[in-house]
C-alpha positions in Angstrom: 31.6 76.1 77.5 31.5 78.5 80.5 34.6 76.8 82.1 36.3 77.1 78.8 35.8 80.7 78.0 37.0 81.2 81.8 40.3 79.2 81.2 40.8 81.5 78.0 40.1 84.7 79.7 42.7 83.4 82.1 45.2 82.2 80.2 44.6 85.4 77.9 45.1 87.7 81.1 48.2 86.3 82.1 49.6 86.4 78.2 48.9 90.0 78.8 50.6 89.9 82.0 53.0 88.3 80.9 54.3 90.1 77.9 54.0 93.8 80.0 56.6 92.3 82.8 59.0 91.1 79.9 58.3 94.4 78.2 59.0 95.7 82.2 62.2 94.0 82.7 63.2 95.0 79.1 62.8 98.5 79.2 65.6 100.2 81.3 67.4 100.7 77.9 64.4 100.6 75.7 63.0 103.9 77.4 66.5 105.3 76.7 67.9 105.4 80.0 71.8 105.8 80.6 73.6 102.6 82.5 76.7 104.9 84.0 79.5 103.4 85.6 81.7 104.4 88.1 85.4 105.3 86.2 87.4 103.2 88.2 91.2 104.1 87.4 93.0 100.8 88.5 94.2 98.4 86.0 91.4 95.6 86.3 88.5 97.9 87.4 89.0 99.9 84.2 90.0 96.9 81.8 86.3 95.2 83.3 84.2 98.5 83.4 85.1 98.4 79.3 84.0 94.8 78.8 81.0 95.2 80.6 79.8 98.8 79.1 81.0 97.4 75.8 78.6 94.0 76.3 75.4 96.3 77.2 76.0 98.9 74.3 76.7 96.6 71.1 74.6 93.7 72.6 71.6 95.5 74.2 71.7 98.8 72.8 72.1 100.5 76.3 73.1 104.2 76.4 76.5 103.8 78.6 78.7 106.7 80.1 81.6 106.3 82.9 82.2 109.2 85.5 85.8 109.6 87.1 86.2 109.7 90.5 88.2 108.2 93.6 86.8 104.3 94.6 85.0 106.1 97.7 83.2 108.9 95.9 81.7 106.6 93.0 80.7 104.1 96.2 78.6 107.3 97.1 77.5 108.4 93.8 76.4 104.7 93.2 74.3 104.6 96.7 72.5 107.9 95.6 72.0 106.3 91.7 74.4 108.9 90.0 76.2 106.2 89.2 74.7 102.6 88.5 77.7 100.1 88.6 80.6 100.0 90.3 82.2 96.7 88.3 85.0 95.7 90.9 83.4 96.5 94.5 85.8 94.4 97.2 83.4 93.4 99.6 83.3 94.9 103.2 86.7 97.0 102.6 85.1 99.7 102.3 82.9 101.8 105.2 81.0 104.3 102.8 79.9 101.1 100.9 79.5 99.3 104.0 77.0 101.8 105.2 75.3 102.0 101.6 74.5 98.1 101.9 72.9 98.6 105.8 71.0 101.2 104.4 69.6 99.1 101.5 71.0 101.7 98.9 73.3 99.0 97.4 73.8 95.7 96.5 76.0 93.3 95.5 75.6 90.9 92.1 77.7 88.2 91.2 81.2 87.7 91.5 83.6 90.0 89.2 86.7 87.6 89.5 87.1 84.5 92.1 90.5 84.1 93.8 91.6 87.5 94.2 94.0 87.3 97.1 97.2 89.6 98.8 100.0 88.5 100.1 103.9 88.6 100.4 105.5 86.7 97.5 108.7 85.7 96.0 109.6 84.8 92.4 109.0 81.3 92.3 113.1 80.7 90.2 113.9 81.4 93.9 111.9 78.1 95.4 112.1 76.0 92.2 114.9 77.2 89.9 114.5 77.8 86.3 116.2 75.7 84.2 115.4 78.2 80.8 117.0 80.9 82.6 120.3 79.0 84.1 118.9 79.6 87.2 119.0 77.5 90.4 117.0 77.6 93.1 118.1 79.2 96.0 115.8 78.4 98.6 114.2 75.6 97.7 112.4 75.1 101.2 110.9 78.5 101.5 107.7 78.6 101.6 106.5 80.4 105.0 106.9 83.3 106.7 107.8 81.8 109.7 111.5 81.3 107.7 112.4 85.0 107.0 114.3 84.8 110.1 116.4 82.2 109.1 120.0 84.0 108.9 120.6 82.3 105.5 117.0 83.6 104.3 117.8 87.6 105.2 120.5 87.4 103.2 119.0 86.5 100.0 117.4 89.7 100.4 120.1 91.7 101.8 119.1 95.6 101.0 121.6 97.0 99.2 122.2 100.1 101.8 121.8 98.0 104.8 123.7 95.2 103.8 123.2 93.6 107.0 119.8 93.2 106.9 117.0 91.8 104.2 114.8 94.2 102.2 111.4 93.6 102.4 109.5 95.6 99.4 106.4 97.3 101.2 103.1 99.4 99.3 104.0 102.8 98.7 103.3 105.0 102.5 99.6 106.3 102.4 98.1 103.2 101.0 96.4 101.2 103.5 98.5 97.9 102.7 101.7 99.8 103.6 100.2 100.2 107.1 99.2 96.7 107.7 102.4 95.1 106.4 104.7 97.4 108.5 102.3 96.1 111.6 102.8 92.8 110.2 106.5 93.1 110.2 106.6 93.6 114.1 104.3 91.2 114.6 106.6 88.8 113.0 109.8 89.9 114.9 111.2 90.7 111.3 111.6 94.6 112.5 115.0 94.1 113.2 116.5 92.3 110.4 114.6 93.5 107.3 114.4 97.4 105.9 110.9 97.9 105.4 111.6 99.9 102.2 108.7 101.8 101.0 108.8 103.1 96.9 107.4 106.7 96.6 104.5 105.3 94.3 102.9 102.0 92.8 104.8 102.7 90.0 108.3 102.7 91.6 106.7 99.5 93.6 106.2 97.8 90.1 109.6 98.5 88.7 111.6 97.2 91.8 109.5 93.8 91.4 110.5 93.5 87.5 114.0 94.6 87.3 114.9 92.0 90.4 113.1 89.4 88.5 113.9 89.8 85.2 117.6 90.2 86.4 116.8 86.7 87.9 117.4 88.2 91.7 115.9 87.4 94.8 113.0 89.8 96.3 110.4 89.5 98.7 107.1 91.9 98.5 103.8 92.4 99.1 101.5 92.2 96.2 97.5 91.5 95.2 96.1 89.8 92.6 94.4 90.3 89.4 97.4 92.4 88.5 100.0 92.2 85.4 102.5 91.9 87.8 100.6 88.2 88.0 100.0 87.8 84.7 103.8 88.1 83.9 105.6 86.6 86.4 105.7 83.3 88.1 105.7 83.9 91.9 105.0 82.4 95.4 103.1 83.3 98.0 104.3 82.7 101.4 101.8 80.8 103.8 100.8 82.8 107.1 99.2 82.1 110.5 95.3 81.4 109.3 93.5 85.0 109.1 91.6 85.7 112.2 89.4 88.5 113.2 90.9 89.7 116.9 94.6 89.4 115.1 93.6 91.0 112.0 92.0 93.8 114.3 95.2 94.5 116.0 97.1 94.4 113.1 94.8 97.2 111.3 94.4 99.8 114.3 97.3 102.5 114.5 96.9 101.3 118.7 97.0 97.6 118.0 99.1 94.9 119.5 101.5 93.7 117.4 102.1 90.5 119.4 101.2 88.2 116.7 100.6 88.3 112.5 98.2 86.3 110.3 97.0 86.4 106.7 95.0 88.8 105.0 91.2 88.1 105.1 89.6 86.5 102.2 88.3 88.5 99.2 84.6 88.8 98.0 84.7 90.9 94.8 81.2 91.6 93.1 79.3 93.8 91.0 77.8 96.6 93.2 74.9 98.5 91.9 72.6 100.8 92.6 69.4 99.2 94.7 66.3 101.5 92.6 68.9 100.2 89.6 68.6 96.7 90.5 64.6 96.7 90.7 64.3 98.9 87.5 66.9 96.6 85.4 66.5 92.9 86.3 67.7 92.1 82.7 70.8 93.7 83.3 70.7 91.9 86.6 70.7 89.0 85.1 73.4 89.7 82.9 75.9 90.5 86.0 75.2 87.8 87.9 76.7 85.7 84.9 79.4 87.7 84.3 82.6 86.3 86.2 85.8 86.4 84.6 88.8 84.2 85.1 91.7 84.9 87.0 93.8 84.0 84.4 92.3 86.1 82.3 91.7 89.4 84.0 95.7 88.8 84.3 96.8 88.4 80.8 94.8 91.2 79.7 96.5 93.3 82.3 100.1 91.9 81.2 99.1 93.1 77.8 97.8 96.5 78.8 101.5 96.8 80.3 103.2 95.1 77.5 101.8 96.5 74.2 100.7 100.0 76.2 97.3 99.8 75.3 94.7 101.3 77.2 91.6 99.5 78.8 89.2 99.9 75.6 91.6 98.2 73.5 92.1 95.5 76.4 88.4 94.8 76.6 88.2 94.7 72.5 90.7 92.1 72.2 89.1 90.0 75.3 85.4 90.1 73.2 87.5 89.1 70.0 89.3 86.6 71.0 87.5 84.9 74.9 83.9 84.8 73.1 83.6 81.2 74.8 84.4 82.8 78.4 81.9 85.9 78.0 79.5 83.8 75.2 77.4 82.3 78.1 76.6 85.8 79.9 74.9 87.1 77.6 71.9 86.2 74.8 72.6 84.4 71.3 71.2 87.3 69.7 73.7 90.0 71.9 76.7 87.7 71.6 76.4 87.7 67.8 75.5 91.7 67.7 78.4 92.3 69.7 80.9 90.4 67.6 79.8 92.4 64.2 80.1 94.9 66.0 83.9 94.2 66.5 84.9 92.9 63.2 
């Protein structure tokens, strides 16, 4: 009898126990605590900073709010907890966040997107034709970098005020990609032949990559990906020397040898909170951890935000309406069901 009053004192303590670490874990936005995000203002950080604050509001009755801000003030606001997620963090680009993860202020949860990559591309009517557009294919064995020397190759591209040379379409000057490919261009030998044409904003960037291809016209350019750019068009990306640390070194230091070029490093994009955040919310945690979109999708949402000129709340509502089996499995049966009453 003794041993069986024990085992129900025990079992009794640790129902107890128990229920006050689920009520615990529970309670970030029980006690009525705000989740803030960081107000990223590029194309995918915004379109996923809606989904997500959209998911913890209708499904889990969070309190959510954004603050604006440049990407490496919200890293700082997120390392001292003014802000608690930062919904597209790329991994090890950046030094303040860099420093917030040695210092244990941060930390990173789940993967936003897999895949993301940069590169230089090409329309891919220029490799493979497209027989829908009458088009033929006009290089049909491009396919690295190593060929932009090629005579026949620089003048696909010829620039249209240096007709003797190709045009090779570079990030606007002050953005850190415009930097790298200009070193990259040396390090190639393609200095000489190719104007490394720089547009005066993204923008302008944007527009020279859709009127060449919609006109059906060869162009060669630097781009990244989740973009709408990607999610419109079909393109190629050229292969390059396998990334490596000492080269990519060089190639990123104002004083760096130019001597030889290689591909961009890989890219880790996750969720980065806030550490106290993290300990305080596990069921929010949890939540991220799940939470990785597709490619493809991140894409066609951005092609429609472009497209139909909607802005990134009414991207993210028409991702939750219509992708409920992508973002179904992140969350509970009870949220996902709360969340889609709440957009009908």
């Amino acid at each position: 009898m003794l041993n069986d009053k024990l085992k129900y004192t025990i079992a009794a303590a640790a129902m107890i126990l128990g229920g006050s670490v689920g009520s615990a874990q529970a309670s970030y936005c029980g006690d009525g605590k705000t989740v803030t995000f960081a107000g990223i203002d590029w194309e995918s950080g915004s379109f996923i900073t809606e989904v997500m604050k959209t998911i913890l509001e209708k499904g889990y009755d969070c309190k959510v709010d954004s603050i604006p801000g440049n990407s490496v003030t919200l890293e700082q606001a997120t390392a001292n907890n003014d802000v608690q997620i930062f919904a597209e963090e790329w991994i090890g680009r950046s030094d303040v966040w860099n420093a917030a993860s040695a210092a244990g202020k941060v930390k990173s949860i789940g993967k936003t997107f897999v895949g993301a990559s940069e590169g230089w591309f090409v329309p891919e009517y220029l490799v493979k034709g497209d027989a829908s557009r009458g088009i033929e294919a006009k290089a049909p064995d491009l396919k690295s970098v190593d060929q932009l020397s090629n005579p026949e190759i620089v003048e696909l591209f010829k620039d249209p005020e240096e007709p003797s040379k190709g045009r090779f379409l570079n990030c606007p000057s002050g953005w850190t990609c415009e930097g790298v490919n200009t070193a990259k261009l040396e390090a190639y030998k393609l200095g000489e032949t190719y104007v490394n044409f720089r547009p005066g904003t993204g923008t302008a960037l944007d527009a020279g990559i859709s009127s060449a291809y919609l006109q059906g016209e060869p162009v060669l350019f630097y781009y990244w990906n989740p973009t709408a750019i990607m999610g419109k068009f079909k393109l190629v990306q050229l292969e390059e020397p396998t990334y490596d640390a000492e080269c990519w070194k060089e190639l990123t230091s104002a004083s760096g040898k130019r001597e030889a070029g290689c591909a961009f490093p890989a890219v880790e994009v996750a969720y980065g909170i806030n550490s106290t955040f993290a300990e305080e919310a596990p069921e929010i945690v949890s939540i991220l951890e799940k939470a990785t979109f597709p490619l493809d999708e991140v894409n066609a949402s951005l092609a429609y935000m472009v497209d139909e000129k909607a802005d990134a709340p009414a991207a993210a509502a028409r991702f939750l309406k219509t992708k409920g089996d992508v973002w179904g499995g992140w969350v509970s049966p009870e949220a996902k069901a709360k969340i889609e009453a709440s957009l009908n």
